[in-house]
N, C-alpha and C positions, 0 to 999 in steps of 0.2 A: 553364363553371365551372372556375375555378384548381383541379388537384389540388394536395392537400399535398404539401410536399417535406420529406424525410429532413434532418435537421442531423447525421446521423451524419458523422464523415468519409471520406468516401472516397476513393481515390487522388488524383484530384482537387485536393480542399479539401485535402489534406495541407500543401503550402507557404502555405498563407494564415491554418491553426490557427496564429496567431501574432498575435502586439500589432503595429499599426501601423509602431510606431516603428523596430523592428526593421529594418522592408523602407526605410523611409527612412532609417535609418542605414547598408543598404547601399548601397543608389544615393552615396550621401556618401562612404562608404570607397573606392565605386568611381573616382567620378568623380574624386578628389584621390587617386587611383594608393596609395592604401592598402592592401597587397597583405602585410604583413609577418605573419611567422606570432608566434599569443599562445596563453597559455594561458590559459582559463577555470575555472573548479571553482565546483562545486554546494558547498553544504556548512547544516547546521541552524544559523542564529544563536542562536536557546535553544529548549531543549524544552518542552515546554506544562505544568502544574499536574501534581503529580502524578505526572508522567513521570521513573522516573531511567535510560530506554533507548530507546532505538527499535530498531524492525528496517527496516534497508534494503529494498526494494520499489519495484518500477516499472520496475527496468532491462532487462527485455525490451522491453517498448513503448519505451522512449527510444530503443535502438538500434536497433529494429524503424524506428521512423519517421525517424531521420538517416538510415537506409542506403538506404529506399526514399526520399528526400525530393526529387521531380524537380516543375520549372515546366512545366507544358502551353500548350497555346495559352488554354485556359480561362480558367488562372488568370491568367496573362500579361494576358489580353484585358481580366480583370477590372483587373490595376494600373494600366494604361496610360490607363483609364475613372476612375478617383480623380485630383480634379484637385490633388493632390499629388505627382502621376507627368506630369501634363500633357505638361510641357514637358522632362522627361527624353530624352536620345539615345537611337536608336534601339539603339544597342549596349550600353546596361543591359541592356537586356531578350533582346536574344541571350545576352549573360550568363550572364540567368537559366534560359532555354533551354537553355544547356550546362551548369547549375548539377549538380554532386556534390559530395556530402561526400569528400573523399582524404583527410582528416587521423587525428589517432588520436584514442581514448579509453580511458582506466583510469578503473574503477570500481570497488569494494567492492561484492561479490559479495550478490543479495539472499537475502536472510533471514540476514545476520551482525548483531549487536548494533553500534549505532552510536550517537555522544553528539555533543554541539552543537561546532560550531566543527569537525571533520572534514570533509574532500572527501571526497563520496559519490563524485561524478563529477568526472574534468579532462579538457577537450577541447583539443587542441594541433593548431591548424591555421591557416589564411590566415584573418585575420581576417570576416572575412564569412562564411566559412563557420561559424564559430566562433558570432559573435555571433546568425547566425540560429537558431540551434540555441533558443534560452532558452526562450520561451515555453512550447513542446513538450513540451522535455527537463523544465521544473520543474511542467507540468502531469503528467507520468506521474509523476516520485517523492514530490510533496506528497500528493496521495491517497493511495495504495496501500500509503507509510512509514505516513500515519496512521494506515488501518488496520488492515494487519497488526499495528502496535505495539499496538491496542485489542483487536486479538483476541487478542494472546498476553495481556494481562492479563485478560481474560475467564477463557480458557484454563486462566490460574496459580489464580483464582481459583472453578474448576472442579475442580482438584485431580485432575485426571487421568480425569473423568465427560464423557463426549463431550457437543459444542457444535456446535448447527449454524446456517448462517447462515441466516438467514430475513429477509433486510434488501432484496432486490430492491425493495419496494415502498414503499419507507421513502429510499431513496439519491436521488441528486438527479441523476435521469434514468435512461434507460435504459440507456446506456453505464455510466455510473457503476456503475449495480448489478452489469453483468458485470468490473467493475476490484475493486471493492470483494468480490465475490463471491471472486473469484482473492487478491486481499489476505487476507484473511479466511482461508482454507486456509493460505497459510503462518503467520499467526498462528496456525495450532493445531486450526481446524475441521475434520471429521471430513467433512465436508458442505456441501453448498447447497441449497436452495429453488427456488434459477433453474436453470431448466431446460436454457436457452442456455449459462450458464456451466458447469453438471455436463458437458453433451456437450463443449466447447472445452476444457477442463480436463482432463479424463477423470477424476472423482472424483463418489463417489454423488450423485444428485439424490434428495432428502427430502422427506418431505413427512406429512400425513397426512389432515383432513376440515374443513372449513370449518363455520360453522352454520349454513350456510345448507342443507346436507345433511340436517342433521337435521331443522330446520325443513320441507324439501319435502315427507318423509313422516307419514303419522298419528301417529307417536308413535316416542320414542327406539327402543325394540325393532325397529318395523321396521326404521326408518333403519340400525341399527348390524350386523341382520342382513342388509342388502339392499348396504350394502360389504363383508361381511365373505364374501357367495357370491361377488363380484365380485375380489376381493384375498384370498381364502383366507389365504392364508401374511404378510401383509403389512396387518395388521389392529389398528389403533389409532387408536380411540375416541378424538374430543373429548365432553369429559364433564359442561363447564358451559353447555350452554346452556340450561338448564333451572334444575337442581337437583344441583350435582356428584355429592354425596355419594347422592342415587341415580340417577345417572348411571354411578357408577363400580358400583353395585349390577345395574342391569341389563344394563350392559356385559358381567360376570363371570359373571352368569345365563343369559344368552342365547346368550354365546360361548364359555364356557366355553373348551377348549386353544384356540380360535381366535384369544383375545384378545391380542397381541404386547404391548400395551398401552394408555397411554391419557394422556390430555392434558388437563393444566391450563393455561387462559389468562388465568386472573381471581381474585379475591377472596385471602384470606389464607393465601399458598402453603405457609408453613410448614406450619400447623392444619391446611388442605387436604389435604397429602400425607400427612403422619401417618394422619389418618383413613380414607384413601382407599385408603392401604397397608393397612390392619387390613382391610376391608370386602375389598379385593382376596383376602388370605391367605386369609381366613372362608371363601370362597365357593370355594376350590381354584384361586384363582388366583395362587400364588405365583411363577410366574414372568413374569406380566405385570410389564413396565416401568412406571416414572410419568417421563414427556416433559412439560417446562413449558418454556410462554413467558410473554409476559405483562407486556414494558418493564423486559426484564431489562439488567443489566449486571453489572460485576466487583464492585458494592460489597454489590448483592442478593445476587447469587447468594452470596458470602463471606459473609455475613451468615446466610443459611439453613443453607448446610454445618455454621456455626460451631455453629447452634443444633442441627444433628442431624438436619435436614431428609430425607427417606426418597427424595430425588428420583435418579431415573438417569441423566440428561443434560437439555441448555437445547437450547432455539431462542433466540437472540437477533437481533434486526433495529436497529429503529432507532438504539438506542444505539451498535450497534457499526459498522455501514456511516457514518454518517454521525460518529462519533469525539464525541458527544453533548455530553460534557463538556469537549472540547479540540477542538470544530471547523475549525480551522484550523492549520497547518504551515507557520515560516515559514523552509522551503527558499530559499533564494537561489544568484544564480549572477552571480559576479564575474570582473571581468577581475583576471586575478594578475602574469602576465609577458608580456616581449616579448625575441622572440629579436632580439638584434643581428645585424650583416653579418659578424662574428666566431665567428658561431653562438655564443655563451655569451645567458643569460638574465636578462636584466634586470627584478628586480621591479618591481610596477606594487603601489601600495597605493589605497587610499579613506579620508581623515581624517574623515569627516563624525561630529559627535558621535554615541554612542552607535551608529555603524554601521561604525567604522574597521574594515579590511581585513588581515590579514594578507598580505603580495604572498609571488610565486615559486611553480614547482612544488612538491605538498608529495607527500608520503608519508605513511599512518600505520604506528606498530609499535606490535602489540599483547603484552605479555608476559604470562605462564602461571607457576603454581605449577606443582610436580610433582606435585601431582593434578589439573592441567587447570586449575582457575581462573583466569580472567582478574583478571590484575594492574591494569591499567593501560596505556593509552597516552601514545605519544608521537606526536607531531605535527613534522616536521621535513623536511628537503630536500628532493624526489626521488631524486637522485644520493647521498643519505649511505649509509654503510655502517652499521647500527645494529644491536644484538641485535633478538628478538624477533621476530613475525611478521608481513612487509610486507603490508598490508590492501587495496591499491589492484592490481589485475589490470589487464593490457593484455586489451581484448577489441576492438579494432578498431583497425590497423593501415592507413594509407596507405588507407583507404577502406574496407577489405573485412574480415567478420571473420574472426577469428582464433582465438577460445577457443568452445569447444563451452557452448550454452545451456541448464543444467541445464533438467527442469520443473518444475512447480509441487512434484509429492510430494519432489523431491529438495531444493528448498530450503525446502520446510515442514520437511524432517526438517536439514537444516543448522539452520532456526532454532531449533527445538525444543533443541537440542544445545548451541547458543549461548544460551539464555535460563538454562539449565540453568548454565551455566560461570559464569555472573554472582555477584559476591559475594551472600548470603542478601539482604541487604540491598538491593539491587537490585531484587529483584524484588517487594517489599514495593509493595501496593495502595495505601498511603497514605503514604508512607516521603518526607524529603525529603535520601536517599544523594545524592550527589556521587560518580561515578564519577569517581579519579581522570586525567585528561587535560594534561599536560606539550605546553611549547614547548621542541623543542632550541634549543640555545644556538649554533648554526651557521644555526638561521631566524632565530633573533631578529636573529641580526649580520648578517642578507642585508636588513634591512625598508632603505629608503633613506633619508637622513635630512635631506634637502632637496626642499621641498612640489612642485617644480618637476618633479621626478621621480613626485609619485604620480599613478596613472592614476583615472581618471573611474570 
């Protein structure tokens, strides 16, 4: 009998996590001595309903996977086997065999505030190297932008009452959940539920009692005191499987200082936790917490605070691993330039209706009031010299990196920092703010203005 095989990737699979067309666009560049270096850039063509920000996310794992990105016999053996590779010379695939990324990349740094039409990423290297990158590179920052961005508005609409992710089971796989999990922390979470992500992360794993716990034994009393001899100090009750409101009654009975608190998953949270709070106090349990989940998101949760609701942090899963409301990000990554034999750079644009391109290396600068507020960007050269502060970092030079990789708590507390510096209006739940974004007038003059010139 076949064992199952893992679809994780593994070193392996690394160079074939890619679209087809990719690896036959470079046998093509190869084989017609296409060897000229371009640049590429990432960048959000618009943001989703709702949205007046994102936060950058994902550029660990992109760099993570161009640096390790090598062809084994494996995968090799595998191309050679697609009869789209058939009839290919055998020196493509030595090629791929001595295949390295040498080129550079500048990124904007994750967990910074980002808006549509900006390069997250620009990759400047020999074409092939360049081109194979896409798939990979716009599978790590579509996710991970989405969700962090979903969890800082969780987050805002938490008002500062911890959030934690509970979405492992809810994401679309199990990879997923450990990306989305790491997303998730820099948007603002306190926490995870996944177990594998709290250890790789190094940030609390959370948790508390299923009902099926309670269900196993004769009645809630048991159940609530047969976890609470086992987790002493770390003791908080789900409280509706039954009957909340005397749930949270014999919760505060039975465990009196034991009880850390206690969990709503179901029925009318507002009314819920109000009542649940009184019953709690009554019974000398005023320092137990009330923990709700229960198909939350940013518009609930605001919605409960707004009414007065007595809760002291969320679990949130499906809606925010999976970006419920805006499931989808649509990150792109274009060809921009091509260096001539004069080393100067020749923009490369894309006319296509409603998809036109800006070409050329770009830069963003971001300007500040003098109490930190972000002003506004501009979007313009790479080489211009412009007020403001330039947003795009070199983090991989000639191959190898170069800028030190913050971790997850450092750029959870960047983005926090950044969401914060955002006009009020930005951060608005349901707000349809335009953060202003400016084209210099030295990019506009570099776009080309004969179609002969724009690139694919």
């Amino acid at each position: 009998m076949r064992r199952p095989e893992s679809l994780f990737p593994s070193d392996a699979a690394l160079p074939l996590m890619t679209d087809l067309y990719e690896l036959t666009m470079a046998a093509g560049y190869y084989l017609h001595g296409k060897r000229e270096k371009v640049a590429f850039e990432a960048f959000i063509r618009t943001l989703p309903a709702n949205r007046s920000f994102m936060l950058a996310a994902g550029l660990e794992q992109a760099i993570q996977g161009i640096l390790d990105l090598r062809f084994d016999d494996q995968s090799i053996g595998y191309l050679r086997s697609l009869p789209q590779f058939a009839k290919l010379p055998t020196e493509f695939f030595e090629y791929l065999r001595s295949f390295r990324f040498r080129g550079d990349v500048w990124a904007i740094p994750e967990g910074t505030a980002v808006f549509a039409n900006e390069p997250l990423v620009r990759v400047e290297a020999e074409l092939i190297e360049a081109q194979i990158l896409e798939t990979y590179l716009l599978t790590c920052l579509n996710l991970q932008t989405l969700v962090a961005s979903k969890a800082a508005r969780i987050n805002l609409a938490a008002r500062g009452r911890p959030v934690v992710d509970f979405g492992a089971r809810r994401a679309h796989g199990p990879q997923a959940g450990l990306l989305a999990a790491r997303a998730s922390i820099i948007g603002g979470c306190t926490g995870t539920s996944n177990v594998a992500a709290a250890r790789v992360l190094g940030v609390p794993a959370v948790g508390t009692m299923a009902h099926s716990w309670v269900m196993a034994f004769a009645d809630e009393p048991a159940a609530f005191a047969a976890y609470a001899d086992v987790f002493p100090k770390h003791t908080v009750c789900l409280i509706d499987t039954y009957d909340t409101l005397r749930g949270a009654e014999i919760a505060a009975r039975v465990l009196k200082d034991q009880l850390a608190g206690v969990r709503l998953d179901s029925g009318n949270l507002l009314d819920l936790s109000r009542r649940v709070r009184v019953i709690l106090d009554e019974n000398g349990c005023r320092h137990a917490k009330i923990f709700v989940s229960s198909d939350l998101n940013e518009f609930v949760i605001d919605e409960l605070l707004q009414a007065g609701a007595p809760i002291d942090s969320f679990g949130v899963g499906t809606d925010m691993v999976t970006s419920k409301d805006a499931p989808a990000l649509s990150v792109i990554y274009k060809l921009v330039a091509r260096q001539e034999a004069d080393g100067r750079w020749a923009a490369l644009i894309k006319r296509s209706p409603d998809k036109a391109t800006l070409g050329q290396r770009k830069q963003v600068w971001r300007h500040h009031s003098d109490d930190g507020r972000a002003g506004g960007d501009v979007v313009g050269l790479a080489d211009e010299q412009r007020p403001g502060d330039p947003l795009l970092q070199l983090y991989v030079r000639a191959g190898k990196l170069v800028r030190q990789l913050p971790d997850v708590r450092q750029i959870a507390e960047r983005a926090r920092a950044q969401v914060q510096s955002l006009p009020e209006a930005a951060r608005e739940l349901r707000g349809t703010y335009r953060y202003p974004v400016e084209v210099s007038p030295a990019l506009q003059q570099a776009q080309p203005q004969s179609s002969l010139t724009a690139g694919a």
